[in-house]
N, CA, C and O atoms as a Tinker XYZ file with bonds, in Angstrom:
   284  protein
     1  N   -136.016000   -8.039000 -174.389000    73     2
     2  CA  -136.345000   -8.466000 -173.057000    64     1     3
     3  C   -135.520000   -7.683000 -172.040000    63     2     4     5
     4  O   -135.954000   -6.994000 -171.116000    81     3
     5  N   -134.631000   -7.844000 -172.276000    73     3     6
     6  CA  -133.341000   -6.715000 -171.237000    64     5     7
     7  C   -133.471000   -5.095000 -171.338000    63     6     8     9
     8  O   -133.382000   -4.335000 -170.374000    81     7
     9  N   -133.701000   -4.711000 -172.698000    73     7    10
    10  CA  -134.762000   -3.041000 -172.622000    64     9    11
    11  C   -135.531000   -3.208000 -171.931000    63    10    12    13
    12  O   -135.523000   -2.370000 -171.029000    81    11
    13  N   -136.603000   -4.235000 -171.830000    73    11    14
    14  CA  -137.892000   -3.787000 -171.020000    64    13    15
    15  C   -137.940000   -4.064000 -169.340000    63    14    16    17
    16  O   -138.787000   -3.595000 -168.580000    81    15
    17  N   -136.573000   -5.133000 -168.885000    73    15    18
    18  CA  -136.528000   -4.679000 -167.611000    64    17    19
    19  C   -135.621000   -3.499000 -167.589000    63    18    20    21
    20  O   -136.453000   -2.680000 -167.196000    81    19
    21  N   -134.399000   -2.732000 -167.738000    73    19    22
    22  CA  -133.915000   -1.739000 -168.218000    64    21    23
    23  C   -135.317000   -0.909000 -167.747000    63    22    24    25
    24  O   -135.632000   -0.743000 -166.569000    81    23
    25  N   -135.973000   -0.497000 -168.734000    73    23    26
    26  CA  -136.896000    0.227000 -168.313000    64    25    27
    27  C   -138.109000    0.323000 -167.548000    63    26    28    29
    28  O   -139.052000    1.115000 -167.548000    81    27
    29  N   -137.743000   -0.965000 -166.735000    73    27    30
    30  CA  -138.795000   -0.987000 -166.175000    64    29    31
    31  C   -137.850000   -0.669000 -164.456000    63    30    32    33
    32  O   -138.409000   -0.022000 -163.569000    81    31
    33  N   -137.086000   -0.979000 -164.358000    73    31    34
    34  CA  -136.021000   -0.312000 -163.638000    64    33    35
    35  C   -135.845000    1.301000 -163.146000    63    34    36    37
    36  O   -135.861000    1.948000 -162.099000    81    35
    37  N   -135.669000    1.512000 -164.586000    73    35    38
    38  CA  -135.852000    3.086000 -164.714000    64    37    39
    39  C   -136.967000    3.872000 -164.320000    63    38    40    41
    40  O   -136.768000    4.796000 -163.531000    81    39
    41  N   -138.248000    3.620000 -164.802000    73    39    42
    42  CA  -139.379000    4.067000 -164.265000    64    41    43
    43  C   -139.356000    3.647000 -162.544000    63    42    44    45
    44  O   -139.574000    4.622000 -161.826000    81    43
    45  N   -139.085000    2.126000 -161.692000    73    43    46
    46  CA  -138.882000    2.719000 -160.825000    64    45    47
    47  C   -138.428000    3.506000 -160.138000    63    46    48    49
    48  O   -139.106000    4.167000 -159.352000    81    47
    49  N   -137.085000    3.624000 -160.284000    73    47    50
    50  CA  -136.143000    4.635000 -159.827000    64    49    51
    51  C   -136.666000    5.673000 -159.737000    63    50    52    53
    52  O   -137.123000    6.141000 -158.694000    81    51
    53  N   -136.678000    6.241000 -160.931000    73    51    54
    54  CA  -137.707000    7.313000 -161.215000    64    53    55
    55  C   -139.178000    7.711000 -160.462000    63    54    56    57
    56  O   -139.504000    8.776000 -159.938000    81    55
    57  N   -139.590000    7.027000 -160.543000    73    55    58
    58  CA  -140.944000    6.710000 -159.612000    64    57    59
    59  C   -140.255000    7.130000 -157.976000    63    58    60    61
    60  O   -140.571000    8.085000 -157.267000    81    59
    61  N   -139.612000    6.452000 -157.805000    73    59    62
    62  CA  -138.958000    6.755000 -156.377000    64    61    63
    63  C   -138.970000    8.040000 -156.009000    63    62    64    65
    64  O   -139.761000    8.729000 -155.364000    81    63
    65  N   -137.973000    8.230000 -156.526000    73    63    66
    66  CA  -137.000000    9.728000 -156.365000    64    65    67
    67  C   -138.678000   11.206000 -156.707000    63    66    68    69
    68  O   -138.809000   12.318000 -156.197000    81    67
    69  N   -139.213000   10.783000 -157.299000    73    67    70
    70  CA  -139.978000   11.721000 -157.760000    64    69    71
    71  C   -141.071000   11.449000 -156.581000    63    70    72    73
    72  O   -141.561000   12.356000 -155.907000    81    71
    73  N   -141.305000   10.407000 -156.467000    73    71    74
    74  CA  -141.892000   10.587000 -154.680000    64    73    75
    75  C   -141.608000   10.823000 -153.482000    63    74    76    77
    76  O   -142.321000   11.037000 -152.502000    81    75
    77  N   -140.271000   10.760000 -153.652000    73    75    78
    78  CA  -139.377000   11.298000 -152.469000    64    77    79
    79  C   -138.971000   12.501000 -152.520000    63    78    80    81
    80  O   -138.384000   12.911000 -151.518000    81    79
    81  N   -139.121000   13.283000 -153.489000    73    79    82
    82  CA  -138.960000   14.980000 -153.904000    64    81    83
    83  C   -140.377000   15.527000 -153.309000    63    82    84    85
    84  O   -140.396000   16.495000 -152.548000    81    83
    85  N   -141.685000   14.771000 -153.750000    73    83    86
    86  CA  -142.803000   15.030000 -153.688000    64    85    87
    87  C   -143.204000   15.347000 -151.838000    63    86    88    89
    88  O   -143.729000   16.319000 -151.294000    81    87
    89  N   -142.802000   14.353000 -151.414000    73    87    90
    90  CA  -142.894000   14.168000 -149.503000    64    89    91
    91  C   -141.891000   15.374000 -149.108000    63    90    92    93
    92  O   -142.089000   16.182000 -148.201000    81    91
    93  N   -140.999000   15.342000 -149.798000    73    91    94
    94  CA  -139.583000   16.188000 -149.096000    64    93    95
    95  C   -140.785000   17.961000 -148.899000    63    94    96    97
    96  O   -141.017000   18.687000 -147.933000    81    95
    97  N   -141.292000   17.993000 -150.545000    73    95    98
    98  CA  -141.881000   19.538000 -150.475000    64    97    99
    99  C   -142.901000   19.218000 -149.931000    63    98   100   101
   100  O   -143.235000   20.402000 -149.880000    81    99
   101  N   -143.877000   18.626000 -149.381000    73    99   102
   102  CA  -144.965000   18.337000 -148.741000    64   101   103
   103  C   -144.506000   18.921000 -147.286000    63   102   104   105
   104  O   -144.961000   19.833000 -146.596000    81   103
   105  N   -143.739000   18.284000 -147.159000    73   103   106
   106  CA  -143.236000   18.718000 -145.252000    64   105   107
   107  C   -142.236000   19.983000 -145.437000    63   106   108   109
   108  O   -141.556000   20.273000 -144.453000    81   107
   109  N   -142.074000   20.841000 -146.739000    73   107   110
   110  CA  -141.673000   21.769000 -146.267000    64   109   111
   111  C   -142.659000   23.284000 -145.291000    63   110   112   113
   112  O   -143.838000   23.638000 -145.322000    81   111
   113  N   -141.890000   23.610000 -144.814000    73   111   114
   114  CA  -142.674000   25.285000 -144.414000    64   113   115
   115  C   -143.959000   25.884000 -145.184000    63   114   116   117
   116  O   -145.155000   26.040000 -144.938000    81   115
   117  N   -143.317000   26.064000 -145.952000    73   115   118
   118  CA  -144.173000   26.933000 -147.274000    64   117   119
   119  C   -145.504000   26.072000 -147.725000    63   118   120   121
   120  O   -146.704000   26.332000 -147.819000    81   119
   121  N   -144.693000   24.931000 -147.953000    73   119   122
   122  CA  -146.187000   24.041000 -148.117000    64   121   123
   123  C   -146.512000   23.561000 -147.333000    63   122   124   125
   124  O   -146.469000   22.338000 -147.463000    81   123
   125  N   -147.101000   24.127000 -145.884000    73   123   126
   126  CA  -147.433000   23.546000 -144.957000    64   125   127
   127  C   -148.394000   24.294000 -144.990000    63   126   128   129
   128  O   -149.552000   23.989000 -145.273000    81   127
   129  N   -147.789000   25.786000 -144.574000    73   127   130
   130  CA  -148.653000   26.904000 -144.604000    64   129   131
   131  C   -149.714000   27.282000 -145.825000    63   130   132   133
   132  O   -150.744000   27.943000 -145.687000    81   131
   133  N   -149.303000   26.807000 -146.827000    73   131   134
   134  CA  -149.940000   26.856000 -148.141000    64   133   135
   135  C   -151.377000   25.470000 -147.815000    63   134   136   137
   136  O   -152.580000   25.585000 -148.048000    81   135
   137  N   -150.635000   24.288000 -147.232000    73   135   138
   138  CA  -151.407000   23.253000 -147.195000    64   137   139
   139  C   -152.973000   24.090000 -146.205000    63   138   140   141
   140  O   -154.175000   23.995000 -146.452000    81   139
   141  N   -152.296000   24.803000 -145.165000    73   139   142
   142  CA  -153.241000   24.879000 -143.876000    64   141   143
   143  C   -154.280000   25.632000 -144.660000    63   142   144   145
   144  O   -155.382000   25.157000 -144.932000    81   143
   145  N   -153.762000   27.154000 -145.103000    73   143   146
   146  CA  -154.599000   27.951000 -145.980000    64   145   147
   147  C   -155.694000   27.244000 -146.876000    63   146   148   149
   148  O   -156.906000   27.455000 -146.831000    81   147
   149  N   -155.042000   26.391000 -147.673000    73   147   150
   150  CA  -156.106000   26.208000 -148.918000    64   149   151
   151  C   -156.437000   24.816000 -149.236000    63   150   152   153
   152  O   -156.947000   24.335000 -150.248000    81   151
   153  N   -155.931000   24.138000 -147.871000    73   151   154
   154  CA  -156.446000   22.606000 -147.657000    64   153   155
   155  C   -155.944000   21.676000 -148.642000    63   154   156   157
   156  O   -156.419000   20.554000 -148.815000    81   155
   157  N   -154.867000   22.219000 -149.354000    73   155   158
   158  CA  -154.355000   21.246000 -150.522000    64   157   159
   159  C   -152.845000   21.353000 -150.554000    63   158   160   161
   160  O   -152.310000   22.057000 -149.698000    81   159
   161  N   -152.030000   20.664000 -151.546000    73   159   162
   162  CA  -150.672000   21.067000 -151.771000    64   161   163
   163  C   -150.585000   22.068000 -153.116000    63   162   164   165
   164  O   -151.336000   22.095000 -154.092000    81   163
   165  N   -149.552000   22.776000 -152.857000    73   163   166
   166  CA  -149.095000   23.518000 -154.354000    64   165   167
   167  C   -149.438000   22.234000 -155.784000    63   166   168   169
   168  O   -149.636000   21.037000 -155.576000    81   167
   169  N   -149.432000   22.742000 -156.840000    73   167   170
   170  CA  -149.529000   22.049000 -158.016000    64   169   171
   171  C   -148.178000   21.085000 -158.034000    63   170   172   173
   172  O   -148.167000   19.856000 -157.970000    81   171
   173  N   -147.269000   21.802000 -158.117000    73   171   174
   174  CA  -145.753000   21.234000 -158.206000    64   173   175
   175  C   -145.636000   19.778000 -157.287000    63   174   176   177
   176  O   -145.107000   18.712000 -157.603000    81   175
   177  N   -146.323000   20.161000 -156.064000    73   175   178
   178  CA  -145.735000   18.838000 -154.794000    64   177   179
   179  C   -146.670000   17.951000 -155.721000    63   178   180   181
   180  O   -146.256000   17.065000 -156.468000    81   179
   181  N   -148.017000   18.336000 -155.553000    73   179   182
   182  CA  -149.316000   17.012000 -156.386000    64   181   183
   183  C   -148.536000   16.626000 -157.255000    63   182   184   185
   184  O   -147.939000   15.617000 -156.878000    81   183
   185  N   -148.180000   17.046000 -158.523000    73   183   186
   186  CA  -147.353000   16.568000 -160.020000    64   185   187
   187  C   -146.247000   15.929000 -159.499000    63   186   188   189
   188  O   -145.719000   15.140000 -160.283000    81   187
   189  N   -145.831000   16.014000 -158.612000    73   187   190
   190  CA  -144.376000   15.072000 -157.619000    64   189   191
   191  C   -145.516000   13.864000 -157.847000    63   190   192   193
   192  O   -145.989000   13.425000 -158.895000    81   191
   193  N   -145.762000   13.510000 -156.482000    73   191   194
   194  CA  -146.755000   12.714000 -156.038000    64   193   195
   195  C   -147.270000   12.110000 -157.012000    63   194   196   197
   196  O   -147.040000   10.905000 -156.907000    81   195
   197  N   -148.113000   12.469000 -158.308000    73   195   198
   198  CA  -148.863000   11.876000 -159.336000    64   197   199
   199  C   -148.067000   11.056000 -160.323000    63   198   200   201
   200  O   -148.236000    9.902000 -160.716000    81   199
   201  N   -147.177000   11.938000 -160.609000    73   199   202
   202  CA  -146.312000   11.306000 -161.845000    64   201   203
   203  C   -145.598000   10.385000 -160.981000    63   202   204   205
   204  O   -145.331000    9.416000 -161.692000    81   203
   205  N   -145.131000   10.184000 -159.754000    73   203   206
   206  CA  -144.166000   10.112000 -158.958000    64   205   207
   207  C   -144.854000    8.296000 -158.384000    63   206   208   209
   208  O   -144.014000    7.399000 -158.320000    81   207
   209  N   -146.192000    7.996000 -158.061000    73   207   210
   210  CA  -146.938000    6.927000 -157.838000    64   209   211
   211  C   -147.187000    6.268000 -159.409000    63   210   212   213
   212  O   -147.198000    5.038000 -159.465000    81   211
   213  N   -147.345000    6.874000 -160.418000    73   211   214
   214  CA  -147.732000    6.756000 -161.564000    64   213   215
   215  C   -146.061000    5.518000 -162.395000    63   214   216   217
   216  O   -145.735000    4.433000 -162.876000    81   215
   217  N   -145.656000    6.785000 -162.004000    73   215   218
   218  CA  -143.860000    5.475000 -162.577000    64   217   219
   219  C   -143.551000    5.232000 -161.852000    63   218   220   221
   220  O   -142.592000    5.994000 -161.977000    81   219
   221  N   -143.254000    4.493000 -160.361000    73   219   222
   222  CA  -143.428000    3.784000 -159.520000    64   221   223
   223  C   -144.401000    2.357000 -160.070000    63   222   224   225
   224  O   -143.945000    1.218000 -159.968000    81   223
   225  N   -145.545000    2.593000 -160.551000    73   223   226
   226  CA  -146.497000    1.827000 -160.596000    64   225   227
   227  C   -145.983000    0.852000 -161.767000    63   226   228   229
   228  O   -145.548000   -0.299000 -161.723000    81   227
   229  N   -146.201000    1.766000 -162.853000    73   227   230
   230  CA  -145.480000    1.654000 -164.282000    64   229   231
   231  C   -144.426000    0.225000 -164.492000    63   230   232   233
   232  O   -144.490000   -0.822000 -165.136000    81   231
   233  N   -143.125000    1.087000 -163.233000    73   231   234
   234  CA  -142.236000    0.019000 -163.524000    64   233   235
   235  C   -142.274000   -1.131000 -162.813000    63   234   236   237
   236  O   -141.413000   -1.942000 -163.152000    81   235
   237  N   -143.173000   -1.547000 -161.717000    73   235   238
   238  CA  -143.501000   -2.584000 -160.471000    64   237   239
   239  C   -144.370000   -3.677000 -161.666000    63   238   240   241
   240  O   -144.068000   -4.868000 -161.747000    81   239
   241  N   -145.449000   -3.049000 -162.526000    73   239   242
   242  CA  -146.180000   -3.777000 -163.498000    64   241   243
   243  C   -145.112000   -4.348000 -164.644000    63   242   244   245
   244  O   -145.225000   -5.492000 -165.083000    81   243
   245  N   -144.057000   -3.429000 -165.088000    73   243   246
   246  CA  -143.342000   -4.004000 -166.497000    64   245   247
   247  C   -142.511000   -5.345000 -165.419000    63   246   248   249
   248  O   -142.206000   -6.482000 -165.782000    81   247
   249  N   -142.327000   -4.756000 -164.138000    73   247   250
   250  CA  -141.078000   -6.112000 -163.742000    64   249   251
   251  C   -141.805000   -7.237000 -163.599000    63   250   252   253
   252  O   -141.211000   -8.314000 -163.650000    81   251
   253  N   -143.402000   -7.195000 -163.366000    73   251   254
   254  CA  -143.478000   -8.444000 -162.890000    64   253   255
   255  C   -144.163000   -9.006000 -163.855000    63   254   256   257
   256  O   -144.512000  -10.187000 -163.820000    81   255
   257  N   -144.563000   -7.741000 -165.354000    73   255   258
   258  CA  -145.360000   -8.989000 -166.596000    64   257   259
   259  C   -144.076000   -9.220000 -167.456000    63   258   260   261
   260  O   -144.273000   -9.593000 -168.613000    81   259
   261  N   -142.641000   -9.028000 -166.996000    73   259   262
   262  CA  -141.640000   -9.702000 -167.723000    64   261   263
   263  C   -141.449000  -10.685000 -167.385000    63   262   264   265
   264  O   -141.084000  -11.598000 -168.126000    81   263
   265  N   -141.744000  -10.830000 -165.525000    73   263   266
   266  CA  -141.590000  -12.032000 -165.212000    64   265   267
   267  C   -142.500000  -13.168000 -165.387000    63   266   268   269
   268  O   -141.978000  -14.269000 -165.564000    81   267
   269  N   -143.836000  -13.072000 -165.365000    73   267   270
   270  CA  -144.651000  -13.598000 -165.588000    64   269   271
   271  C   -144.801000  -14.319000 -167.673000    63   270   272   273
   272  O   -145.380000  -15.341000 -168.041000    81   271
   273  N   -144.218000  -13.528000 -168.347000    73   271   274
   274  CA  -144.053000  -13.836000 -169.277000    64   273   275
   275  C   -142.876000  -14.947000 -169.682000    63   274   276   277
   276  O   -142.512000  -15.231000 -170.823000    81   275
   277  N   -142.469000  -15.400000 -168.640000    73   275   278
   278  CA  -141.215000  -16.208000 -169.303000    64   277   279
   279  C   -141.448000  -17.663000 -168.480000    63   278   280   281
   280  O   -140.901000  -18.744000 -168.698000    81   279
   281  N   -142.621000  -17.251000 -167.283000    73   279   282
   282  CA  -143.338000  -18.712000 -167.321000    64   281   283
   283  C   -144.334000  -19.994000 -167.656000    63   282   284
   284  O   -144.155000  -21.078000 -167.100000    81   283
């Protein structure tokens, strides 16, 4: 039970930080200009963003079916 909030912890964190890397290169220069050009972000910022909402998500679901499990 304490591994799985543990890791469900972790994936947020994780989730965080990897979306907050993701925004940081979004508003940089390069990918701005890259954005204007080709109407999208580099691969790298998206894979921020994806994986980055993805464990975010991950660990918001393990915290609350741990909690839900113990009522």
């Amino acid at each position: 039970m304490i591994n799985n909030r543990i890791l469900a912890i972790v994936l947020l964190v994780v989730g965080v930080l990897l979306l907050f890397f993701g925004y940081q290169a979004s508003e940089s220069l390069g990918e701005q200009v890259t954005e204007a050009v080709t109407g999208r972000f580099t691969d790298s910022t998206t894979w921020f963003l994806i994986l980055g909402a993805a464990s975010a998500m991950a660990g918001v679901w393990l915290l609350l079916m741990g909690k839900s499990a113990h009522n």
